[in-house]
C-alpha positions in Angstrom: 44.1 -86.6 17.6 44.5 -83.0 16.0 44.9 -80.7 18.9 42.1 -78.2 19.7 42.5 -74.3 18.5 41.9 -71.8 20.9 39.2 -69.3 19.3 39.0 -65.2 20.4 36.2 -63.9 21.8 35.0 -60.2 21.6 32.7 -58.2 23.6 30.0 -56.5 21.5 26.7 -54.1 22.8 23.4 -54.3 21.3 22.8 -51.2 19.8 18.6 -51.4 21.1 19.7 -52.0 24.7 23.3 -51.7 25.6 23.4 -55.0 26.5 27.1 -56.2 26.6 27.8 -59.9 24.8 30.6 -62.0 24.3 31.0 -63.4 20.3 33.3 -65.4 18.4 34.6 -65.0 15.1 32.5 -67.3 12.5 34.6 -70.0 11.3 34.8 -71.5 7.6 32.3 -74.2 8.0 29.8 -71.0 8.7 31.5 -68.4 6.3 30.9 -70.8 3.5 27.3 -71.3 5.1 26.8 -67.8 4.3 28.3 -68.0 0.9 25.8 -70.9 -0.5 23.0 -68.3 1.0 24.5 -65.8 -1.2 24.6 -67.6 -4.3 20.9 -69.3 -4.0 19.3 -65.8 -4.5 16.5 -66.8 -2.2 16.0 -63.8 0.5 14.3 -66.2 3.2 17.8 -68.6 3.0 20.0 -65.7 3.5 17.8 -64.7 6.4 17.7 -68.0 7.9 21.4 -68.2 7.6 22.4 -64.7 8.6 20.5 -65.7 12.1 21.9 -69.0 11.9 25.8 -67.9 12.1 25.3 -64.9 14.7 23.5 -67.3 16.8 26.4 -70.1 16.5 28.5 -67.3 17.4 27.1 -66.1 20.7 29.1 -67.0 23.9 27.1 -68.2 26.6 24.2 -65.9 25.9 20.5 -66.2 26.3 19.3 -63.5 23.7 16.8 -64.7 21.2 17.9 -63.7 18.0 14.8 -64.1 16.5 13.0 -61.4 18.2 15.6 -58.9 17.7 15.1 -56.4 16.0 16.4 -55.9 12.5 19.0 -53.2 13.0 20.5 -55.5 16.4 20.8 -58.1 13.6 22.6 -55.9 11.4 24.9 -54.5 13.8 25.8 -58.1 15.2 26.7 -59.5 11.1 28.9 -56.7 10.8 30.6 -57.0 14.0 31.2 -60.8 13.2 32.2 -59.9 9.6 35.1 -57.4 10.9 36.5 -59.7 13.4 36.1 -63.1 11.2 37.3 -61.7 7.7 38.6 -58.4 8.1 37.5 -55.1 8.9 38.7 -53.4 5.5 36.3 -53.7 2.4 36.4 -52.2 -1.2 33.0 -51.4 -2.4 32.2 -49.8 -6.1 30.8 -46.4 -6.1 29.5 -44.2 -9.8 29.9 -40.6 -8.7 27.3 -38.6 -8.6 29.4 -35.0 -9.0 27.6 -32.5 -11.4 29.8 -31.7 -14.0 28.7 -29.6 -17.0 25.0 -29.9 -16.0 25.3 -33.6 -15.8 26.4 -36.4 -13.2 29.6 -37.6 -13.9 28.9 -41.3 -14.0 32.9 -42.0 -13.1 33.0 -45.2 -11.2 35.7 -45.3 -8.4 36.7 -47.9 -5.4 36.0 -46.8 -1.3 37.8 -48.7 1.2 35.2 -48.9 4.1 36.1 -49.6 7.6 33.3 -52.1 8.6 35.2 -51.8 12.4 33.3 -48.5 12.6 30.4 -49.0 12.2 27.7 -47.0 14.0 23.9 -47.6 14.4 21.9 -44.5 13.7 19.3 -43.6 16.0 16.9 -40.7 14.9 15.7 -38.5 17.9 12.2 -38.7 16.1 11.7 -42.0 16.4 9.6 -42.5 19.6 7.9 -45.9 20.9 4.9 -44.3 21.6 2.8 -42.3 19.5 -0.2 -40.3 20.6 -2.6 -38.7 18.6 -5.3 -37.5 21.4 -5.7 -39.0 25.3 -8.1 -42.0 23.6 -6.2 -42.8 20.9 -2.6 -44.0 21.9 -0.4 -46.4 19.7 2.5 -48.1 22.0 5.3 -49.4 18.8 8.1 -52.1 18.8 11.1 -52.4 16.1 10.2 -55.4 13.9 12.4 -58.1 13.4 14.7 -59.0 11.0 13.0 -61.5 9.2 10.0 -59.3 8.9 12.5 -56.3 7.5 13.9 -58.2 5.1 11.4 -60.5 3.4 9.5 -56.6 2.2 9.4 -56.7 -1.2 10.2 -53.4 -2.6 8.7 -54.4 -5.8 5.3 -54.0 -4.2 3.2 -50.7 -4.1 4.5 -48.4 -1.8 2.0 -47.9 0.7 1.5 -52.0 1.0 4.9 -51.7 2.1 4.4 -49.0 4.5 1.3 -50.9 6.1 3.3 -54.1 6.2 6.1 -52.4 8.2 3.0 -50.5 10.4 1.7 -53.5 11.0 4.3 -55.4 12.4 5.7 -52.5 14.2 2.5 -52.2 16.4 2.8 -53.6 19.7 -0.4 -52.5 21.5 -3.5 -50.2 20.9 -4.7 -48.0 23.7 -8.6 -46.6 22.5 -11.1 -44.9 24.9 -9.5 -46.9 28.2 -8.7 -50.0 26.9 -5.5 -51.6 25.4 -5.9 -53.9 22.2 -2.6 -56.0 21.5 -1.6 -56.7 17.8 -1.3 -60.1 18.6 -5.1 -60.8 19.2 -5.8 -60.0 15.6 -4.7 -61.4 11.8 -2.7 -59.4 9.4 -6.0 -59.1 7.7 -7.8 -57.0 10.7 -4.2 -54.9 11.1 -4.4 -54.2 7.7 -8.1 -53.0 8.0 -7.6 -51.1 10.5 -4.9 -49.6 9.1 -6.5 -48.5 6.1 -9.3 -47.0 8.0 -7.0 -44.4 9.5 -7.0 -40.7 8.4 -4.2 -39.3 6.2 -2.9 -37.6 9.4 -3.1 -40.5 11.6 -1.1 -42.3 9.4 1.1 -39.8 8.8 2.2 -40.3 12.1 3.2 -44.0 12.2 5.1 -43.4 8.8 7.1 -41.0 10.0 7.7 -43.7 13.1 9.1 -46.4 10.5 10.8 -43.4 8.5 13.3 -42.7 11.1 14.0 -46.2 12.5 17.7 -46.6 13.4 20.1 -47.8 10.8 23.7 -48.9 10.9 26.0 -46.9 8.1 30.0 -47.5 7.4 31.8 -44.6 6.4 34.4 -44.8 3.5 36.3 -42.1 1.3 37.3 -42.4 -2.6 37.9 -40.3 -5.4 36.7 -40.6 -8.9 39.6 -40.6 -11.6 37.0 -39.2 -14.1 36.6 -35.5 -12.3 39.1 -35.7 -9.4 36.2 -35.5 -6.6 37.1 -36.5 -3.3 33.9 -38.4 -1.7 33.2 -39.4 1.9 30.4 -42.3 1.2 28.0 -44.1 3.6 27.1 -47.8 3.1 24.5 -50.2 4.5 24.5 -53.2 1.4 25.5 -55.8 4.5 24.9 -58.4 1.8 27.9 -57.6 0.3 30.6 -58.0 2.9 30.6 -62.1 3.2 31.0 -61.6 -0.1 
């Protein structure tokens, strides 16, 4: 019998609620997992298998990785990815330096330092969001599969209504609260449309400023010798 290899484990907090967890590195059977996912192209396998791996990977835990939300799932991948792989990646920047009265269009490397990662969390961004005393709307973060099967092909606002939608947890109108679960997309989306310019104003500006995870990196473009400090969030890219 092959003898059994002792795995590491890490702590690691979730960014939405401090909540300390214990992780292990993905192995190979689940880094080429996440490769396959990769290649097929198809958004909803990546997804699946992005959940799949951090969820093999949690050490006696009883979160639910399905309703985290999208930027907990984010944080966790890149967490995994830095102590599975490596915690050094070179990512392809064009520079953007104005030279002459044009961009320079150079193309240069960035080493990013995935081990520093840091989740983002805009001081505007508030759960709830009143607009008088009998109109109150009490928000949630949506998940990752809802975040990432948007299709930013689609009209802008029917984005921004998707993202509403799913980020409303409960209604509170003239005394009474209405949860988002007691009605279809459909009705949501009615409703939605129904609101003034201002009103909806308001929950844009909510989804606007969710948090976000960013690595930092520095390069410098051989073209014009600028020296850039870049931020990157393509996660896709670093099972790559």
């Amino acid at each position: 019998m092959l003898p059994k290899i002792d795995t590491p484990i890490y702590d690691v907090k979730i960014p939405s609620t401090g909540q300390e967890i214990k992780i292990r590195p993905f192995l190979v059977k689940e880094e080429k997992l996440l490769l396959m996912a990769v290649k097929s192209n198809d958004p909803q396998e990546i997804i699946n298998t992005t959940k799949q791996v951090i969820n093999n990977c949690l050490i006696d835990s009883d979160i639910n990785v399905d309703a985290l939300p999208f930027f907990d799932i984010d944080y966790l991948f890149i967490a995994l990815r830095a102590k599975s792989i490596g915690e050094k990646i070179e990512v392809n920047f064009i520079c953007q330096n104005m030279v002459d009265n044009s961009k320079c269009g150079g193309k240069f490397k960035a080493e990013i330092d995935i081990s520093n990662v840091e989740v983002v969390n805009n001081d505007k961004s508030r759960l709830d969001i009143k607009f008088n005393d009998n109109l109150i709307f009490k928000m949630k973060y949506p998940t990752y599969s809802i975040m990432k099967l948007i299709d930013g092909k689609e009209d802008v606002i029917e984005n921004k209504i998707k993202i509403i939608s799913a980020s409303i947890d409960r209604i509170f109108s003239k005394g009474q609260y209405y949860s988002s679960k007691d009605f279809t997309p459909e009705e949501l989306r009615d409703f939605l449309e129904n609101l003034t310019q201002q009103q909806f104003e308001k929950l844009d500006e909510f989804i606007t400023d969710f948090p976000t995870f960013y690595a930092t990196g520095n390069g410098k473009c051989p073209k014009c010798g600028k020296e850039h400090s870049v931020r990157y969030k393509d996660f896709v890219n670093f099972f790559r």
